[in-house]
N, C-alpha and C positions, 0 to 999 in steps of 0.2 A: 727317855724320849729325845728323837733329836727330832732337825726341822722338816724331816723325808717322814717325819711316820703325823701320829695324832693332831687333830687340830687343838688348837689352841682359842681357848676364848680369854678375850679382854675386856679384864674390868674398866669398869666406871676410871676413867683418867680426866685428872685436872688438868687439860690443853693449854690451859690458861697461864699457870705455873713453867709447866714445862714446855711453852714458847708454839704449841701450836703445829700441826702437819695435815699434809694436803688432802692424804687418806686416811681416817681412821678404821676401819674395818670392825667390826663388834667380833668377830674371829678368823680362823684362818691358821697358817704355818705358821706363822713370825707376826711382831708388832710392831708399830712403826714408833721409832723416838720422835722426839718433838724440838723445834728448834735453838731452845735452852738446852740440852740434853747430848746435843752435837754442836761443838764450836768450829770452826773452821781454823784452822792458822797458817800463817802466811805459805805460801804456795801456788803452784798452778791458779787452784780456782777460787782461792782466798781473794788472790787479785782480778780473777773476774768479777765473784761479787763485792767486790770494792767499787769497780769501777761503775757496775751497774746501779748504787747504793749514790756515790757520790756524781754522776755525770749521766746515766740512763736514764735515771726517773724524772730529774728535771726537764732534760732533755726532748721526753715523753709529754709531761705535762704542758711543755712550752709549745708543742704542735699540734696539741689536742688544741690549744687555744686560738693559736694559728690559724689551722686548718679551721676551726671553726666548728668544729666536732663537741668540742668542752660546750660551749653559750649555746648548742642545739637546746638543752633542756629548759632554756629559758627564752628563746629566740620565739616566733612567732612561726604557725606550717612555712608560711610563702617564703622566710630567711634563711631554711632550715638550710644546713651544708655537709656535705660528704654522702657516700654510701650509706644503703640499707640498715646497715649491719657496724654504722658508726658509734652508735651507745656503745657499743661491746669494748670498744679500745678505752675507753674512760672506767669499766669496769676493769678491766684487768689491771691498769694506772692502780686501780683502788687496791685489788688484792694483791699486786705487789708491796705496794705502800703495806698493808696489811702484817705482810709477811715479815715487812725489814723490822716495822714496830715492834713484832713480837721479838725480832731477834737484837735489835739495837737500844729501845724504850728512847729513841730521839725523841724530844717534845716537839723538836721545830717541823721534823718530818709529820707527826701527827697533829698539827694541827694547819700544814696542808693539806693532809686526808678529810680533816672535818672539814673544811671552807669546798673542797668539791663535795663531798656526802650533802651539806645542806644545797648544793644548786640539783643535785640529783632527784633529793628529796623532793623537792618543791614542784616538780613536774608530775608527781605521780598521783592519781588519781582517785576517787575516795574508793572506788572498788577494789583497789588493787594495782590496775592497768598502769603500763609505764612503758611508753616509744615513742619518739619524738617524732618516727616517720609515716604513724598508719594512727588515724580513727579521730583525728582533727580535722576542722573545717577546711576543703580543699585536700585532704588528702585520701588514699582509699580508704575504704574501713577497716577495721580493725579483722585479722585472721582471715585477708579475702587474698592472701597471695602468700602463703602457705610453703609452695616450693620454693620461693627464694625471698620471701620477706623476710628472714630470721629475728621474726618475734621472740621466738619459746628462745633461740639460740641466744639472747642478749641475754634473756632472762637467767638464763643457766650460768654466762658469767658473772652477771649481776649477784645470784646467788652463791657463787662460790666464791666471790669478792666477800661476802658478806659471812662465809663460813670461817674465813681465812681473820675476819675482826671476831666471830663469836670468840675461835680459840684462840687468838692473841692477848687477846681485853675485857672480851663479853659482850653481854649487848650493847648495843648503840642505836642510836638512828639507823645508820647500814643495814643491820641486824632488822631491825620494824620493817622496813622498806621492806625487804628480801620475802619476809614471812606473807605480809600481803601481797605479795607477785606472785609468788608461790600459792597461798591459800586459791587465789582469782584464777591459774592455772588450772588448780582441782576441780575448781568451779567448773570451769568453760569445756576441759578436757577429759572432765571424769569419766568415770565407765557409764554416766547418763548423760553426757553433755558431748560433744564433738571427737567423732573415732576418726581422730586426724593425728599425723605427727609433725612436725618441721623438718623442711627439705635441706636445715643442717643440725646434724644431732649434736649434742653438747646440753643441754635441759636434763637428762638422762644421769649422771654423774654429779652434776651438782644436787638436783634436788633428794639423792641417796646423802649424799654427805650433810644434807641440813635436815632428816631423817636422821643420821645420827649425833648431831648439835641437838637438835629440839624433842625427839625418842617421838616425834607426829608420824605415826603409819602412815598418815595417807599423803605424806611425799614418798616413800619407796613404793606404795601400791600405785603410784602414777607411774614411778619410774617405770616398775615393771609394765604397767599398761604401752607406754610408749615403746616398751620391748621389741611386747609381743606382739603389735601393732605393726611394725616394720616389717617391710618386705610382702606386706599384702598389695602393695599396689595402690595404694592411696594415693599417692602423688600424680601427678599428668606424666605421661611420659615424654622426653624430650628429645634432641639428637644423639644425645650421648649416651640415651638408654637410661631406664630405671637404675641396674646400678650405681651409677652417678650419684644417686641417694641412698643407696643402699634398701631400696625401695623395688626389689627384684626380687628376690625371696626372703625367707622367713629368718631369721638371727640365729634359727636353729637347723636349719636346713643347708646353710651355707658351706660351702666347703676351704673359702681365704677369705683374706682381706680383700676390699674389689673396690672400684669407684675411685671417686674422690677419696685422696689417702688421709685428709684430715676428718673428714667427715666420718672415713671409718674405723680410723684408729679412737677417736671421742664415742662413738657410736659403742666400741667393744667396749671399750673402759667402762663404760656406763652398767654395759651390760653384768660383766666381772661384779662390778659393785651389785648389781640387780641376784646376783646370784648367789654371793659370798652370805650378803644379808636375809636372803628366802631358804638358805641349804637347800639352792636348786644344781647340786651335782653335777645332773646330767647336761646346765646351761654350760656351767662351769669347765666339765671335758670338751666341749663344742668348742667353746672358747680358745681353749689351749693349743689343741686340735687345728684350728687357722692360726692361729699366731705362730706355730711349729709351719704349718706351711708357706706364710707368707714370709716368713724369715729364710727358709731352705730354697724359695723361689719368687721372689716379689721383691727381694732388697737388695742394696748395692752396700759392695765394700765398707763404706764407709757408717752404714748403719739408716743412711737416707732410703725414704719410702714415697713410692709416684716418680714413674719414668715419662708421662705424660704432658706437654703440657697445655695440649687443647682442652683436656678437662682435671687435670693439675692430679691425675689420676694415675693409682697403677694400671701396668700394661699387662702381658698376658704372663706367662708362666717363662721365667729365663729371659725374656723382652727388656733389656736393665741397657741400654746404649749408653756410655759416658757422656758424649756430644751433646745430649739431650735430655740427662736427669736434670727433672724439673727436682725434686728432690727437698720441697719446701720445707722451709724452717719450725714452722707452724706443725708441720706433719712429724719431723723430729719431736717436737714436744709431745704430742699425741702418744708418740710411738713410746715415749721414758713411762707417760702416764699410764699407760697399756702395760708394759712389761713389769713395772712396779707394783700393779695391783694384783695382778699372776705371781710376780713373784712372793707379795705378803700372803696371799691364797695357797700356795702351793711348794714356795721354799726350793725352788726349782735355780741351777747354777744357771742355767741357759737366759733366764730372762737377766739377771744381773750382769751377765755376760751382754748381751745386746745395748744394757744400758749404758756401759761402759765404751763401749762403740759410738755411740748414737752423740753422749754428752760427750768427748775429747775430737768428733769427727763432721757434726750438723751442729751442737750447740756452740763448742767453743769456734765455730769457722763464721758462723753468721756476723757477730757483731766486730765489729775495727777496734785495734787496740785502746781507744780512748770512748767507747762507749757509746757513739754519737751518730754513726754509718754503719748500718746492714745489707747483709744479703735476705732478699725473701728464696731466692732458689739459690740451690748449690750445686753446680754443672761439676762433671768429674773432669771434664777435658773444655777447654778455653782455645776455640782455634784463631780467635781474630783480638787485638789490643781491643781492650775495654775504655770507655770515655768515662769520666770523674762527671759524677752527676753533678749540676748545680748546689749550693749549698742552699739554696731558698727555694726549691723548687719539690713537688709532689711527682715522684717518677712512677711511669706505670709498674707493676709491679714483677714482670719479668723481662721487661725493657732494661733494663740494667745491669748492665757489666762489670760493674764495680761496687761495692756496697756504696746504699744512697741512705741520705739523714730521714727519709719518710716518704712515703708511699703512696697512694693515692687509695688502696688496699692495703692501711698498716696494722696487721694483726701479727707479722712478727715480731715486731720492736717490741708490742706490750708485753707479747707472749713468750720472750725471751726475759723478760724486766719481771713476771712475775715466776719463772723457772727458777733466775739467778738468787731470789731472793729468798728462795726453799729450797736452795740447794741443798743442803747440809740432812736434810731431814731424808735424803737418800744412799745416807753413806752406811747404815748400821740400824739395825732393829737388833729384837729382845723374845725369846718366849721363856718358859717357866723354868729352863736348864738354864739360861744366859745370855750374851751377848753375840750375834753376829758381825763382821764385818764383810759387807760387800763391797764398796768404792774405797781405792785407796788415795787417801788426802792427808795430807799434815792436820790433824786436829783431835781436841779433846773431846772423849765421852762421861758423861756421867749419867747413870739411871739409876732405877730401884727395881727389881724383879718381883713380881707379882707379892711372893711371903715377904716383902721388906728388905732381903738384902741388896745393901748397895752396891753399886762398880765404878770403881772408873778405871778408864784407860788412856792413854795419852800415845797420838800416834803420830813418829817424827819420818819422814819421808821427803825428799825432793821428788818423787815421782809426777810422771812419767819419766824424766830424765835418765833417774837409774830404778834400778828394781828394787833396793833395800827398803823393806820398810820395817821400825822397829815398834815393835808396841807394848809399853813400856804400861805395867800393873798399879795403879796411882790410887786405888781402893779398894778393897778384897775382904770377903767374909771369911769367916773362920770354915766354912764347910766345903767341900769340893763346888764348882760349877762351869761350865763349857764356855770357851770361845772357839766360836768358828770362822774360819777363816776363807777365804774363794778364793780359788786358784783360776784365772785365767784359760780356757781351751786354748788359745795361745803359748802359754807358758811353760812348756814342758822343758825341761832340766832343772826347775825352780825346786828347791830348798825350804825347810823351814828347821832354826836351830843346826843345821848345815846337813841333815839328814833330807833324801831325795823324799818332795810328794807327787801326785799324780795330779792333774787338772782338775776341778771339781771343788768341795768341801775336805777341807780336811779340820776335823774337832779333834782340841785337845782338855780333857775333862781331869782336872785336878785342882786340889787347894792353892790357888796358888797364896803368893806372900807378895805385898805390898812393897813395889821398888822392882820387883822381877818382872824382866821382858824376856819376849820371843822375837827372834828375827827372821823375816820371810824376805828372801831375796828371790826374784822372777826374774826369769832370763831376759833384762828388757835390751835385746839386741837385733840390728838390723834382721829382716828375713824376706825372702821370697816368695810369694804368694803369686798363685796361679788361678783360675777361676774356672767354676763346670765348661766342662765339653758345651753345654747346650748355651750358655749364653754369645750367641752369635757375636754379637757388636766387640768384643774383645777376645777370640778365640786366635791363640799364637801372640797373647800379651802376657807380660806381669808384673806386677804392682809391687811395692816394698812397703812393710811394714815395720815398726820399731813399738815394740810391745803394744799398746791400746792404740797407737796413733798411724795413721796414715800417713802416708810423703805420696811427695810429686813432683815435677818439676817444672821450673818457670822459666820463660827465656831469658828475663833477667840476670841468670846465673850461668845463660850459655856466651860463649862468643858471638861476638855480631855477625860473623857468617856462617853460622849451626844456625835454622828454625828448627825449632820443638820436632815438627814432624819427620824430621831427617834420623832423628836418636832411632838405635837398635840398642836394646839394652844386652849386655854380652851375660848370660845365666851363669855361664863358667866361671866367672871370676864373683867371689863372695863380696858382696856388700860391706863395707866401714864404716863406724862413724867418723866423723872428722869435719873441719870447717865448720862447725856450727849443722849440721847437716849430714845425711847421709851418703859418702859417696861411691858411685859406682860405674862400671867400666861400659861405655857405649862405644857401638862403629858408629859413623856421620855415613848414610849413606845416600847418592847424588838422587836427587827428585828429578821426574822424566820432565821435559821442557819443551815436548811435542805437544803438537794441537788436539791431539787425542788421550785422554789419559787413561790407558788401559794396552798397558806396553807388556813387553814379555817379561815374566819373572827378572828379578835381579839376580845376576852370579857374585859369587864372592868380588870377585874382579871391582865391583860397582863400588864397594867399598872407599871414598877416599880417603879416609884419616880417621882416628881410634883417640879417644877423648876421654877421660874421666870428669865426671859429671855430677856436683854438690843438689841431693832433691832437699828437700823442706819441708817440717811437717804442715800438711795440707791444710789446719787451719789456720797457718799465718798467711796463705798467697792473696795476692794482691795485694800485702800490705806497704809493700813498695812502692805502687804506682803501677803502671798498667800492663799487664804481662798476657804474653796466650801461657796456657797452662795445659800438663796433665797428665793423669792419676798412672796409667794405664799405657805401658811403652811397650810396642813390638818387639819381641825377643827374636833376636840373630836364631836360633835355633825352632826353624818353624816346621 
């Protein structure tokens, strides 16, 4: 069997043990490990989630209190502060906290997680009920504003906060809270109670994931109800059209991703889960089906989804403008959550591929090297110097040009702070032959395969830097068993053992012996990349690539009399590494300085001086201080 054929079903796992993961799927291609089971070691993202561990979470909880968002649950209606949809950042606080506990066992970290759980607690209601913005004196009632109240939406990270402590720890407070939000859900929204859904999905995924914490049916029969319920038209329509909510047609009708790009990236995920768990097939192909679309037409270079940002939404089919990717961070996350559920469903290289994009290109670009200033959107092209937001100040949330410490809409900070701290649980799954790896990271595996035997692996890599990665056999059964390995669509001239393999999987099934490695070297060298005919906004550009990661260039690394916009990038002469950087051969050519700007073609002639030019990968820019930027340079050859 390998991961392209038979499903696989997963037993009864003690999450608790083995540190806990964000999906568990009761079947599917692959399993997912749990965050004891994958250690990270020092590297790329090892120091991310260090830094989001030691400097993010605080950082988080210090502006939840701030902002006034944390004392909402104890605060009075008329005190209450922030947005709608402000519980939801103190719950993902929580299930990041969750997450690190399960993977660090800090006492001091958790018993900050308990002293928020009891303020949480305490606000919730004997039925169930729990929001500090809807169904108190002075404020609407409860479930009267549907399309953008995100009641059911808090709840759903409330409960996946609360999934994320079953499998860490077990129960707790957390845990009770979550169960009665949920139960009071079934209640109000059952198949006899209110044929409504929430105008932002995310309820949908969590209450499947605590359906397989609790084995209560009737959280996945809600999921599903809230499914199937979408796209009837429930909601009001607004200016931006029912898609907006995904509230345009049917889950199954659909032909991409549409709307609001977080709303429907959480919306599919939810769905995958709704499907994996019913062996509803046919949801499942629907599924794959837009995500294959909205990947081949809906997405930018860099793995970022939503070119909009009047409604923070994707645009039409090839509509992807650099200038103008709104490209939220938020919708990054969605998109890992998305491809990783498709991928344990169906073992496909394509979604592991995307995810590898997505995490080195929107996650690791969002937060500033010390953990503290984000980006909520990631523009491909930076045409004007960005301003250093205030350090005490709440920035609107695409108001800013430079990563800001918090938001006035802060759902990426948390939603990064609870990615960084499950990282790990997306590098390598397991089915009944062995051990997969998908992400490659400096770190150790250990598991047990369904019949008992164990594995480990130990995997030493500087990557992305270079391509070598060695994965060195540290526990091995006496009987044959597979590891499989992803080759990047990128990677072609890549090696394993120094014999050529092809992009995709490649499985190597034998005994092996303890102490014995294989080495996969990937071609991780500058390259060229050119983009479809059909995407307008960049046609007669191209971008450089250096194996998973993206470059760009920042003025800061030009001469004071080159602007960004004057670069031709020369195709003819092949890209280097060097300088810390990629470099490559640009003409400087003269900008018209007429009061019209729509002059005649440029002739060679125009040309005045030929520059070699260091880009940077795209998620370090701006970390200098204030640069125009971008991805995407007109090639001399148009």
């Amino acid at each position: 069997m390998t991961i392209n054929e038979a499903q696989t079903t997963v037993p009864a796992i003690d999450w608790k043990r083995r540190g806990g993961t964000p999906a568990a799927p009761s079947n599917g291609r692959l399993r997912p490990l749990g965050l004891r089971e994958v250690t990270l070691l020092p590297g790329f993202w090892q120091r991310r989630q260090d830094v989001n561990r030691s400097a993010s979470l605080a950082h988080i909880e210090r502006w939840l209190e701030r902002a006034g968002w944390l004392g909402n649950f104890s605060r009075t209606p008329q005190e209450r502060r922030g947005r709608e949809f402000a519980d939801s950042e103190v719950y993902k606080l929580l299930e990041a906290m969750a997450w690190e506990f399960g993977r660090t066992r800090d006492p001091r970290l958790d018993a900050r997680y308990r002293s928020i759980v009891r303020r949480v607690a305490a606000a919730q209601l004997p039925d169930g009920y729990l929001n500090t913005n809807f169904g108190r004196p002075g404020q609407q009632p409860r479930y009267s504003d549907l399309e953008w109240g995100h009641e059911l939406y808090c709840y759903g990270h409330l409960i996946q906060a609360a999934v994320a402590r079953a499998r860490t720890f077990g129960a707790d407070e957390l845990v009770e809270v979550a169960i009665r939000a949920a139960d009071h859900v079934c209640e109000v929204f059952g198949p006899d109670g209110l044929n409504a859904v929430c105008g932002h999905p995310e309820i949908e995924p969590a209450l499947v994931e605590l359906y397989r914490v609790t084995g209560e049916t009737r959280y996945l029969e809600q999921a599903r109800l809230f499914v199937e319920r979408r796209g009837h038209q429930t909601l009001p329509d607004i200016e931006f059209g029912r898609a907006y909510f995904q509230d345009d047609v049917p889950v199954r009708q659909a032909e991409v991703l549409r709307g609001h790009a977080v709303r429907a990236t959480y919306l599919a995920a939810g769905a995958v889960d709704v499907a994996v768990e019913t062996g509803d097939t046919e949801l499942l192909d629907v599924l794959s089906r837009q995500w294959r679309a909205t990947v081949a037409r809906r997405t930018y270079l860099t793995g970022g989804m939503g070119a909009r940002h009047q409604d923070e939404a994707f645009g039409e089919d090839f509509v992807l403008p650099p200038d103008r990717a709104y490209s939220e961070t938020c919708a990054g996350v969605g998109s890992v959550m998305l491809a990783w559920r498709l991928l344990l469903a169906e073992g496909d290289v394509r979604y592991a591929d995307l995810i590898e994009r997505t995490l080195f290109n929107v996650i690791a670009t969002a937060p500033s090297d010390d953990g503290t200033r984000f980006f909520y959107t990631n523009t491909l092209h930076q045409r004007v110097l960005g301003t250093e937001p205030p350090a005490d100040a709440l920035m609107p949330r695409a108001a800013s040009t430079l990563r800001a410490p918090w938001f006035e809409v802060s759902c990426c900070p948390t939603n990064l702070a609870r990615t960084f701290a499950s990282l790990a649980a997306y590098v390598a799954t397991s089915d009944d032959e062995g051990v997969q790896v998908h992400q490659y990271a400096a770190a150790t595996i250990r598991t047990a395969l369904p019949d008992g035997r164990d594995i480990g692996l130990r995997i030493d890599t500087d990557y992305p830097a270079s391509g070598r990665v060695t994965i060195r056999v540290t526990d091995a059964p006496d009987t044959p068993w597979t590891l499989t390995l992803r080759i990047p669509r990128w990677a072609a001239g890549a090696t394993l053992d120094g014999v050529a393999v092809a992009p995709g999987h490649v499985r190597l099934r034998r005994r092996f012996q303890t102490g014995e490695a294989v080495v996969l070297d990937l071609a991780v060298r500058p390259r060229l990349t050119a983009a479809d005919a059909r995407i307008d906004s960049v046609r007669g550009c191209v971008a450089i690539e250096r194996g998973p990661v993206v470059f760009c260039v920042e003025s800061v690394d030009l001469p004071p009399y080159v602007p960004v916009e004057a670069l031709r990038l020369n195709p003819g002469v092949a890209p280097v590494d060097g300088d810390g950087g990629v470099i490559v051969a640009c003409r400087v050519t003269s900008l018209p300085d007429e009061d019209w700007p729509y002059p005649p073609p440029p002739g060679r002639g125009s040309d005045v001086d030929s520059v070699s030019v260091t880009l940077r990968p795209y998620h370090d820019w701006a970390g200098r201080g204030p640069s125009t930027m971008r991805v995407w340079l007109p090639s001399t050859v148009q």
